[in-house]
N, C-alpha and C positions, 0 to 999 in steps of 0.2 A: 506621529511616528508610525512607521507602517507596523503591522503586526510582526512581521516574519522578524523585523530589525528589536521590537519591544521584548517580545518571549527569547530572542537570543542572548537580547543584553540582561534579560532576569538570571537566564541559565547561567551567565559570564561571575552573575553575583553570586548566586547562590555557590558555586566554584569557589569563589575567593574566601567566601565564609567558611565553607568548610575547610579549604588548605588552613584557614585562619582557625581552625581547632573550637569554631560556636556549634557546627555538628559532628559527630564522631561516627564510624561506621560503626554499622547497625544501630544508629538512635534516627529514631523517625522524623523527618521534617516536619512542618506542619500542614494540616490539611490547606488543599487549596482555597477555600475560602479563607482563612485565615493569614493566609500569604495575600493573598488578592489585598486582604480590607488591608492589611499592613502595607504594604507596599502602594497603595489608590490603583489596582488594576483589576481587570475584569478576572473571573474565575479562570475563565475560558484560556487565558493568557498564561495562567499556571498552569494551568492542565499540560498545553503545550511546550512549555518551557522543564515540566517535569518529565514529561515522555523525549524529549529531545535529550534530557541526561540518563534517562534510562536506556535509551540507544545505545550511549556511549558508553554507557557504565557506570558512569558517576551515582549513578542511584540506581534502585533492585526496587522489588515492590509488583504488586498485581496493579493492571486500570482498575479504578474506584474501590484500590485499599489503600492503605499507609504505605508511602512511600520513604523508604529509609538509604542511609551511606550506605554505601557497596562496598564490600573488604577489597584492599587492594588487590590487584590480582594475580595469582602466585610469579613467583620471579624466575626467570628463567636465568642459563648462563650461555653463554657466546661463548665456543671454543672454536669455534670452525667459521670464517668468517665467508667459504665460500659452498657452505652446506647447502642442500638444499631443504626449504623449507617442509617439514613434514605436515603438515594442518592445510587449511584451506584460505586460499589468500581471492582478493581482486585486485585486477587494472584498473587504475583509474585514472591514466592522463600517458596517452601514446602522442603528443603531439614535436613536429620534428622542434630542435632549438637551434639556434649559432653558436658556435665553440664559446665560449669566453675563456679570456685570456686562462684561468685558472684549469679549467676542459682543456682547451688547445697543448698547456704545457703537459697535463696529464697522459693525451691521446696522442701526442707527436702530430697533431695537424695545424693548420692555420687559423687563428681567431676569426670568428666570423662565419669559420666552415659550417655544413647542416649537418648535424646528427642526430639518428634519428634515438628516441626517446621511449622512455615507459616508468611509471612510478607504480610499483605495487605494495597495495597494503594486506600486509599478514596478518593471518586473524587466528587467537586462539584457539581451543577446542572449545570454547564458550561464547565464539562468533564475537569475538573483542579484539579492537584493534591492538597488535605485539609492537611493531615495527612497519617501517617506512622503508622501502627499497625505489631511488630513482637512478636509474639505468643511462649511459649514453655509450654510443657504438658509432663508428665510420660504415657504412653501407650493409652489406650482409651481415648479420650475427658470425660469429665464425667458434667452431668449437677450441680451448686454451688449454694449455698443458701445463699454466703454473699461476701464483697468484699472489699479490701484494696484500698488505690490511697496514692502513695504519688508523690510531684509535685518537682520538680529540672531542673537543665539546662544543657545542653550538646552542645558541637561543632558536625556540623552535617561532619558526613563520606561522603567519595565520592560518593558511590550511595546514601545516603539518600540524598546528595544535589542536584543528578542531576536528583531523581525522583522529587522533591519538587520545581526545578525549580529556588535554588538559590546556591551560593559561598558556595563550601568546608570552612569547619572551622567557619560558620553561628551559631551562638547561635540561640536557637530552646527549647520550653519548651518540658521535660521529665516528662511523669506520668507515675512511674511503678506501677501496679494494679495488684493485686496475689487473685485468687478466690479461695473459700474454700467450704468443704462437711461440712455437719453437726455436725461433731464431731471438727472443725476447722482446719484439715489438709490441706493444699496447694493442689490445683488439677491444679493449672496452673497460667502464671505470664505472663506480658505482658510489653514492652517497647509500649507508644503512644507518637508518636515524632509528636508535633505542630507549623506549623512555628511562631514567634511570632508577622510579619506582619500579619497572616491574625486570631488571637485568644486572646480571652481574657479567663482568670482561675477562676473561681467561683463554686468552692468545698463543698460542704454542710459539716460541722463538723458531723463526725460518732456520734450517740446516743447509 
């Protein structure tokens, strides 16, 4: 097994032990050597697998001290579905798509059509991923003067779990938000994927 594939599938574990309550935040894991001779893997493979959840959060800790659970991370509320984000976010995937059928009904265009794209991840004031925004629009961005939200649930996909820092197949609140021009046509539609350890949903009813 290649490395990159070994130290991911340790991190995938050590994730599921702890959702499974064998660590608690703030109780120490065990030293990499000690995970290593447990698990038959090289040190070197912990090392890696520990710094790749301290990326994410899943664990806190200094390089070559004890590495311990991370408290979860304070919880925010969503009242404004079309705020703009105050903290500092990245792009990370502007690539165009084709409508599908569910886009196309969204956008009032044709399945198949190009739209052009952008997925950004929002990060707290502690450089942790908050939320998932993937964007789709017909041609030029256009500025909107009003805006839809509706709120649902979804199993998070492979990368949305391993930007957000938790288990593929994670329930995660879904707000799709479709912006509209004056006349009330659709100029753009949005998946906001929220983990729902760190969010609570408080929607204002449209007037």
């Amino acid at each position: 097994m290649a490395e990159d594939a070994r130290y991911r599938r340790i991190a995938a574990d050590i994730q599921r032990r702890i959702a499974g309550g064998e660590w608690a935040p703030g109780q120490d894991l065990p030293s990499r050597a000690e995970l290593a001779a447990e698990l038959g893997v090289n040190p070197q493979t912990v090392r890696l697998a520990y710094v790749h959840l301290r990326r994410l959060g899943v664990l806190a800790g200094e390089e070559r001290r004890a590495v311990y659970v991370a408290h979860p991370p304070a919880m925010r509320t969503l009242t404004d579905a079309d705020a703009v984000w105050p903290f500092s976010s990245e792009t990370t995937d502007t690539r165009p798509r084709p409508a599908t059928e569910e886009l196309a009904a969204r956008l009032g265009v044709d399945v198949g059509a190009t739209l052009r794209h952008e997925t950004v991840e929002c990060l707290d004031p502690g450089g942790r991923s908050a939320m998932l925004v993937s964007s789709w629009w017909r041609g030029r961005r256009q500025p909107h003067v009003s805006f839809t939200a509706e709120l649902g649930c979804v199993e998070l996909a492979e990368e949305q779990a391993h930007a957000l820092g938790l288990l593929v197949d994670t329930l995660a609140f879904r707000v799709v938000r479709t912006r509209f021009d004056h006349d009330g046509r659709p100029l753009e539609t949005a998946d906001l994927i929220l983990p729902m350890d760190r969010w609570l949903i408080r929607l204002a009813p449209s007037v």
